[in-house]
C-alpha positions in Angstrom: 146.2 70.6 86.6 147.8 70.7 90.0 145.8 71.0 93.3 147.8 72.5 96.4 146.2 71.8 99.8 146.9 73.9 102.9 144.9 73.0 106.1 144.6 75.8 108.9 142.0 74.5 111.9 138.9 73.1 110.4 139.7 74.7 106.9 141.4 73.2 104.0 142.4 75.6 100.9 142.6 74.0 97.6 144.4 76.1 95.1 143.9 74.8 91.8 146.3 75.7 88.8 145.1 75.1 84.9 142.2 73.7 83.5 139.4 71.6 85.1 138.8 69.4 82.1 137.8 65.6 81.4 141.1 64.8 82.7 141.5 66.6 85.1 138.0 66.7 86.9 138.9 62.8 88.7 141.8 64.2 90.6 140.2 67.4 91.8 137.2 64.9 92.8 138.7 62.5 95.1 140.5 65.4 96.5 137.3 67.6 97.3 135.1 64.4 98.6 138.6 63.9 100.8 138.7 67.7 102.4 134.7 67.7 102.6 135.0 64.4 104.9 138.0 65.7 106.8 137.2 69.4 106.9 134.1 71.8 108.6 135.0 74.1 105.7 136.3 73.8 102.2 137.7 76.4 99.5 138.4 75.9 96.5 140.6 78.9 95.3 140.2 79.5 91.3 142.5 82.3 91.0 145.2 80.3 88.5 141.8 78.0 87.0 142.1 79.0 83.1 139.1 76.5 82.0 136.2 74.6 83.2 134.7 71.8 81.2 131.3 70.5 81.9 132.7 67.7 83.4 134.6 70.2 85.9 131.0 71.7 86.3 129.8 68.3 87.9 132.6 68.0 90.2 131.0 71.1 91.6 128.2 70.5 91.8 128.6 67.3 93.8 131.1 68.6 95.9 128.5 71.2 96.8 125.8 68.7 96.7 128.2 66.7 99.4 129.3 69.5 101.9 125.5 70.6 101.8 124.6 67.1 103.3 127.2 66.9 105.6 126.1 70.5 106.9 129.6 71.3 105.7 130.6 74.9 103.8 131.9 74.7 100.4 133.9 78.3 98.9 134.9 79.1 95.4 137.0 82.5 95.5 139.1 84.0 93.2 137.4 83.4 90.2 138.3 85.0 86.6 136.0 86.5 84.4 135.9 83.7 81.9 135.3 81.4 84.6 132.5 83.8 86.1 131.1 84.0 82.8 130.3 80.1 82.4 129.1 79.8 85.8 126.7 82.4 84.8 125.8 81.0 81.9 125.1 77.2 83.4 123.3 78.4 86.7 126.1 77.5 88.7 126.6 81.2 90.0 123.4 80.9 91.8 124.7 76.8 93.2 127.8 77.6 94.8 128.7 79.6 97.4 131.0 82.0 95.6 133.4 84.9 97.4 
């Protein structure tokens, strides 16, 4: 997986490229819980995301979890249909904010 980070104002992108696995899931959480501290508004863009594990799933949700708290916004955009189609499934569709 590879995370690239572009910051405009008080938004950071996060374009994520490959699969959110058990491996993976670490990196893309200290780099959320870093934006969400640094950043009013985080989005996570999915549109090269292939896969996401369950362990991927809770990343999400506590990235969600954290920007809520903060009173921060958290985006997912770009999403493919097999993505879609697991956050469906899991509930997750109705947890994040999705574009």
């Amino acid at each position: 997986m590879e995370i690239i980070r572009m910051k405009t104002d008080d938004t950071e992108t996060l374009s994520i490229i490959g699969r959110i696995d058990t491996i993976t899931s670490p990196q893309l959480q200290t780099v959320l819980v870093e934006a969400i501290s640094l950043c009013e508004k985080v989005e996570l863009d999915f549109a090269e995301v292939s896969y996401v594990s369950s362990a991927g799933l809770r990343v999400l949700l506590m990235g969600q979890k954290s920007a809520n708290t903060a009173e921060k916004k958290m985006i997912v955009k770009n999403i493919s249909s097999q993505v879609m189609e697991v956050l469906n499934i899991t509930g997750f569709s109705g947890i994040l904010n999705i574009v």
